[in-house]
N, C-alpha and C positions, 0 to 999 in steps of 0.2 A: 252618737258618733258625730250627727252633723253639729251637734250644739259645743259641743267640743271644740271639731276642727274652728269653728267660726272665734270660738274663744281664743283659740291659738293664733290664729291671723287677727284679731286684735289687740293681740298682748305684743303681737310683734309692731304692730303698728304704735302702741304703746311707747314698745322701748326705742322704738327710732323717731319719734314724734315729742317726746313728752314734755319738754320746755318749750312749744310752739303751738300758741294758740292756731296760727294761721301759717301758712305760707304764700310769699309773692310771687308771679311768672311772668317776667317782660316778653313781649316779640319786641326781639331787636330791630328798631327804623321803624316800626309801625304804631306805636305812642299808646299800643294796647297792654293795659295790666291786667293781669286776673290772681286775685289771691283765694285759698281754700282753706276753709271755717268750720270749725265743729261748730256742729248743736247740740248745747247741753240742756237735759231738764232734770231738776234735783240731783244733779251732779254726775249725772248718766249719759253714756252719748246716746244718741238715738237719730243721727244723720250729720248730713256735710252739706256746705252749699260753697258756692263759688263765685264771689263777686268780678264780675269787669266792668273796669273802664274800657269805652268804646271807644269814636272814634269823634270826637269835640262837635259840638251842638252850635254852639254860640260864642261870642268874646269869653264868659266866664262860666260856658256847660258845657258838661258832657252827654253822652247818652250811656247808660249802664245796663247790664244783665245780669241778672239772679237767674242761678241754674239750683234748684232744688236736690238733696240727693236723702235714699233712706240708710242705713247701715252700713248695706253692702254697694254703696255708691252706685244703687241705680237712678236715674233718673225720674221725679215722681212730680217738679214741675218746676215753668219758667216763668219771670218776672223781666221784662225790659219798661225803662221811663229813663224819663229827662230830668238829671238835677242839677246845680250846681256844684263844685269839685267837694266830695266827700273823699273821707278816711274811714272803714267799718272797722269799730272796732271792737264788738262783741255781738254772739246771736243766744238768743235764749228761746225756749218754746214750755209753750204753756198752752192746754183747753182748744187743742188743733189752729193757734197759732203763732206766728213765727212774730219776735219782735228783732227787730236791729239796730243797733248806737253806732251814729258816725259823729263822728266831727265834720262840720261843716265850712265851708266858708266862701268870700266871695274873690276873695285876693289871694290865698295863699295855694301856689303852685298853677295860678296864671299871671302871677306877674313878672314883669320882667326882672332879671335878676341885675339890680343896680341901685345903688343908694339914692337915687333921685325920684325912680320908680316907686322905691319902697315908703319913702315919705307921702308921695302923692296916697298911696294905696291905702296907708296908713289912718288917713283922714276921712276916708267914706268908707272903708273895708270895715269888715265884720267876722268873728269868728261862734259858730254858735252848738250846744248839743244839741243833737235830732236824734229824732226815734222814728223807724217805720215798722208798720204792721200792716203782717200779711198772711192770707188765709191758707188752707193747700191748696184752694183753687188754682191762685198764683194772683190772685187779687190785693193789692193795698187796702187795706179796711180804715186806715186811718194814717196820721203823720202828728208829730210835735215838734215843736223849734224853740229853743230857750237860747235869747242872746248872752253870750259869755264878756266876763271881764280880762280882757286881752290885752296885752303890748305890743300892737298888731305891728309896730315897727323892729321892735327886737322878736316875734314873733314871725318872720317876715326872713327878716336874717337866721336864725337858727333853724327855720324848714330846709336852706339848703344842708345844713348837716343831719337832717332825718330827726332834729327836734320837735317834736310836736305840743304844740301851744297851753297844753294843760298841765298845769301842775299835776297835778293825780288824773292819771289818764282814767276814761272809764271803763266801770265795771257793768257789767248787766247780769243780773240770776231772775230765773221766774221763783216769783210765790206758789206753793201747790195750791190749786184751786182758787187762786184770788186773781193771779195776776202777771204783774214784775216790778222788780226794783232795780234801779238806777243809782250811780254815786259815781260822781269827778271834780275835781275841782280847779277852778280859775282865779288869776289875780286874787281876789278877793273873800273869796268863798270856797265853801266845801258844801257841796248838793246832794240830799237824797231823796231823788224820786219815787214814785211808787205810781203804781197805773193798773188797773183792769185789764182785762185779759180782749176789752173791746179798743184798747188802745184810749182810753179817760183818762187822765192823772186825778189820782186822790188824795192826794198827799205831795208835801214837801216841805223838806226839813233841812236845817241850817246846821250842818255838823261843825261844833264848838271845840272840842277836844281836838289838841296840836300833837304830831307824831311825825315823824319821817315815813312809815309806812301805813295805807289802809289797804285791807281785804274786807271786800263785800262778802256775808256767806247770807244764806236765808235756810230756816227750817222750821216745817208746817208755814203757817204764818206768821211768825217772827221775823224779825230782819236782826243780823250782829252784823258787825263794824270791828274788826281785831286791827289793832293800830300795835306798831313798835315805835320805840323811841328814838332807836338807832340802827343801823345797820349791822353791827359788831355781833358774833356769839354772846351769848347771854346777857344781849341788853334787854329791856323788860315788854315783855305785851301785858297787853289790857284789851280786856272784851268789854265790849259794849252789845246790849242789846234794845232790841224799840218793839214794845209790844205794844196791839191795836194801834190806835190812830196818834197815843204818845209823841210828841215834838220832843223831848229831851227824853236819853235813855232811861229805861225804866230799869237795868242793870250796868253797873260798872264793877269789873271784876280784874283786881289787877292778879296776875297771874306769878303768883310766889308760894311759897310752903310755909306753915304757920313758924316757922323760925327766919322767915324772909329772904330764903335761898330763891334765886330765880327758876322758873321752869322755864326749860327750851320745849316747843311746840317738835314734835314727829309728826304725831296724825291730827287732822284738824278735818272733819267731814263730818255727815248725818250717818248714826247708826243704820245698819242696813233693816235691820229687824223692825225698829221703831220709827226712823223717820228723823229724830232727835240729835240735834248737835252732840258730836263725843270731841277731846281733846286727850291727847295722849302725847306724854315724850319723859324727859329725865328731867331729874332733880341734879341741878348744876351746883357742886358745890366752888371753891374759890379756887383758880390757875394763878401759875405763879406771875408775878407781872412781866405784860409782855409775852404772855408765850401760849393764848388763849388754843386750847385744842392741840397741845404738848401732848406726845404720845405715854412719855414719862407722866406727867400729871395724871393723867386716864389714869395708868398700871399704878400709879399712887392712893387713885380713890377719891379723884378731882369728881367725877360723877357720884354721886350718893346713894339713889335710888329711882325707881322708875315710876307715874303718876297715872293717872285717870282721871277724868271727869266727866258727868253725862248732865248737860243743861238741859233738863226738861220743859222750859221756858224762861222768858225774857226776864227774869227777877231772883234776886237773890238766894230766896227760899227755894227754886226749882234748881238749885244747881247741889250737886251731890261729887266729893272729889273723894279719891281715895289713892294714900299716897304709902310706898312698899320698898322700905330700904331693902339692901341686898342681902343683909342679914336674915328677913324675914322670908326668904326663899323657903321652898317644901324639902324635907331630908337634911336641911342644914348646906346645900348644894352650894352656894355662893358667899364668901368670905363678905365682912363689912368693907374690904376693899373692892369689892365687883369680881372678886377673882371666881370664875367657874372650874369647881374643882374636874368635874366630870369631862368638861369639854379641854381643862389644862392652859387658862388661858382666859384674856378680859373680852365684853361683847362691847364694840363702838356703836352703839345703837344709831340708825338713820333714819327706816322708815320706819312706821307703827300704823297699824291696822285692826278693825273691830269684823267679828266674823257675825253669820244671822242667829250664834248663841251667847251673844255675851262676851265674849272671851276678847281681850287685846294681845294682840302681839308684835314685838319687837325685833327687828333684822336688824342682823347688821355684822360685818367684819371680826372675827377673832383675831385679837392683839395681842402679842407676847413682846415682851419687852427685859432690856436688862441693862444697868448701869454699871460701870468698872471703876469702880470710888477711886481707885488708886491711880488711875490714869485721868479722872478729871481732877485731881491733887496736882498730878505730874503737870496736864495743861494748864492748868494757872500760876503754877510757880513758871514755868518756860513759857508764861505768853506774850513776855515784854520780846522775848530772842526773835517770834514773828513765827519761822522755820518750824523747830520741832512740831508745834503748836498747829499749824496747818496741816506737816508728815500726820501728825496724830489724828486730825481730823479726818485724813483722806481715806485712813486706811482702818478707819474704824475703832479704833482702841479705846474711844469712849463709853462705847455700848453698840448694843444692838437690838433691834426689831424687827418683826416681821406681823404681816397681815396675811395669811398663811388658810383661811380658811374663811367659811357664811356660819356664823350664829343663829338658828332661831328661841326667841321666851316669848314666855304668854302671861301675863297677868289673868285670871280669870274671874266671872262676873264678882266672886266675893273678896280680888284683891291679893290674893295669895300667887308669887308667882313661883316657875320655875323652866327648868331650860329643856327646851323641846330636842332640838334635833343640831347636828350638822349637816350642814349642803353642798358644802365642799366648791372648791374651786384653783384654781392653780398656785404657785407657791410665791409671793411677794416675800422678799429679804432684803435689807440694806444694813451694811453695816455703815453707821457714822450715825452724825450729831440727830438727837430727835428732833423729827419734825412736825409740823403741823398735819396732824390726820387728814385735815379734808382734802390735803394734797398730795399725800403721800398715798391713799388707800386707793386700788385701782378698781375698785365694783361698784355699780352702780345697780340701785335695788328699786322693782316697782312693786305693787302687787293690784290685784284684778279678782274679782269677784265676782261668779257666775250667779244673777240671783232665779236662774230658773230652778239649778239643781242645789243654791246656795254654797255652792263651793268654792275656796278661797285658792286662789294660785299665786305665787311667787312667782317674779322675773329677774335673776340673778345676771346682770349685764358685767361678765368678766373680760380681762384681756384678751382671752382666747375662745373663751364662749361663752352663749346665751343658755342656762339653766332657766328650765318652766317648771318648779314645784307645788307638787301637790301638798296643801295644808294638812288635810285631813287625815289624809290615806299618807301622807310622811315619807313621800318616797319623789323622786323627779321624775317626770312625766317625758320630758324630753331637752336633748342635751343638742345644739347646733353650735356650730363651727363658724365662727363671724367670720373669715375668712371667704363665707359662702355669700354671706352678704354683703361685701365692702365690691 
């Protein structure tokens, strides 16, 4: 019961947390900040800690506090020293200890804010990454500083709008049993460090490959690097992986289906059973142009089918994918359109999750949808008039849709999928023009997985309430009233 309740006050933290690494706490008038930080290890939290700036040292120091916490935010130890003006911006823990990535620097956010200043600063200032490590005593065991390639003068000017000087802010994950790894990049470079778990660097590597986006992930000792090309729905990722002491990937893996349809990422984490990178989401087939994530296009069979992958290491031969149009469902349950006959209705898949047997599963919104061919006939011949054309739009004569329900399927370990359950949640309808799903769908979906009793829980974030379901046992566990929380 207590392992439960605790699961439950984390899921809820979960869901009011979950696009925030950290948060920031000014006292107003008194120049003190404190932000609060998970600590992750192998992608599990396992404590909090709470950076402040105190109250200024010197021309260009502060003096700062590390408040240590475990789980359940208790208190287990504290850290005060003297640095220079940091940014923390990731904690990782490994081998009982704690490593931390700031940005550093010796100008930025002590200088005065004026174009004169900022020249001067520009010419002896410095911006660099640092690393500190610390034990649970509450001891530093060691530190690292790598000067960055900066435009410490336009770097200088965009601190006042909360730009921060790296290109690719960093990232930090520990290695199980080795260490940690590092990745940010500046001016000139893209960096990936690597270090002992005594705070040593052993490594560092020159990341070559150009993307709009990286994600640092590590698993066992492997390090990947998932890079996207663009920002856009179905522009393409590539995994990269770096095995032992390797300087250039010893995997690149662009991420398509052997008829070169894109795959969108849902789940991207280490299997919980094994330890092992898994990758999971849909098979994207072609939107009409302009209209990427068109509710009509989904109800058409713009998605194809749903994917797998288990990277059992950094090389080619270790990766194993298995890919499952919708046709290939069990009983014949899903048309080659996605259509669920049983649930009456398309699944917008979101997130996707691996449980400790194997099995994937996919959440996500029940879509129903409908076109009235004779009235988008009607608005194209009346669209020069302006009027009807707009009456028509307003009032829905085009079609309609609704997001009216929670989806769950499963792929399971041999690939074969089918649809589990509904979860139900309040009634979304609009009549008028289709829109783009990710804006129009009103739930937000997490999931959480107890690995004492290996049980998988849903967190279904609706309009009107928070759904906790149970994977397993297929039933909701508990239904709250946001109402209760705002």
């Amino acid at each position: 019961m207590k392992t439960r309740f605790l699961v439950f006050l984390y899921a809820l933290f979960i869901v009011s947390n979950v696009n925030a690494q950290s948060r920031v706490f000014k006292q107003v008038g008194s120049g003190i900040s404190t932000s609060l930080h998970s600590i992750l290890q192998d992608g599990s939290l396992v404590g909090y800690l709470t950076f402040t700036e105190l109250e200024k040292a010197s021309k260009d120091s502060f003096n700062y506090e590390i408040v240590i916490m475990d789980e359940n935010l208790n208190d287990i130890g504290k850290v005060k020293f003297r640095q220079q003006k940091l940014s923390l911006r990731s904690v990782a823990f490994e081998q009982d200890i704690l490593c931390l990535a700031y940005i550093k620097s010796d100008v930025l956010g002590t200088t005065a804010k004026h174009k004169i200043s900022y020249k001067i600063a520009a010419k002896k200032g410095y911006v660099s990454f640092f690393a500190q490590f610390i034990n649970l005593q509450g001891e530093i065991t060691k530190t690292f500083e790598k000067k960055a390639d900066v435009d410490l003068y336009v770097a200088l000017k965009e601190y006042e709008a909360g730009i921060r000087p790296f290109k690719q802010d960093i990232q930090l994950k520990n290695i199980s049993g080795a260490g940690f790894a590092a990745f940010y990049g500046d001016k000139t470079k893209k960096s990936l460090l690597t270090f002992n778990a005594a705070g040593e660097k052993i490594g560092e590597r020159q990341v070559k490959e150009v993307a709009a986006t990286y994600y640092l992930h590590t698993a066992g000792d492997d390090i990947y690097l998932l890079t996207q090309k663009a920002e856009e729905y179905g522009s393409g990722y590539t995994l990269y992986g770096y095995s032992g002491t390797a300087n250039s990937p010893t995997l690149k893996l662009p991420l398509r289906d052997k008829k070169q349809r894109m795959l969108d990422i849902l789940g991207f984490g280490n299997d919980p059973a094994t330890g092992k990178l898994f990758i999971s989401g849909i098979v994207a087939g072609k939107f009409q142009e302009n209209s990427e994530g068109n509710v009509y296009d989904i109800y058409n069979g713009a998605f194809k089918g749903i994917f797998k992958m288990d990277i059992n290491g950094a090389h080619k031969e270790d990766v194993k994918t298995v890919y499952s149009c919708w046709a290939d469902s069990t009983d014949n349950d899903i048309t080659t359109k996605g259509y669920i006959n049983s649930a009456r209705g398309h699944i917008v898949p979101r997130p996707s999750f691996r449980d400790f047997e194997g099995n994937t599963y996919f959440l996500g919104s029940r879509l129903t949808a409908k076109k009235n061919k004779g009235a988008l006939i009607a608005g194209i011949v009346t669209m020069p008039l302006l009027i009807p054309y707009y009456v028509m739009m307003a009032t829905g004569a085009f079609g309609t849709y609704s997001f009216d329900d929670v989806l769950l399927m499963q792929m399971d370990k041999n690939g074969k999928i089918s649809y589990v359950d509904s979860i139900g949640t309040e009634i979304y309808k609009r009549k008028n023009a289709a829109p783009v799903f990710q804006f129009a769908d009103n739930c937000s979906f997490y999931s959480l997985t107890n690995p004492d009793t290996k049980t998988s829980f849903l967190i279904v974030k609706g309009e009107k309430d928070i759904i906790i379901y149970n994977v397993h046992e297929k039933k909701i566990v508990r239904k709250i009233a946001r109402t209760i929380m705002r």
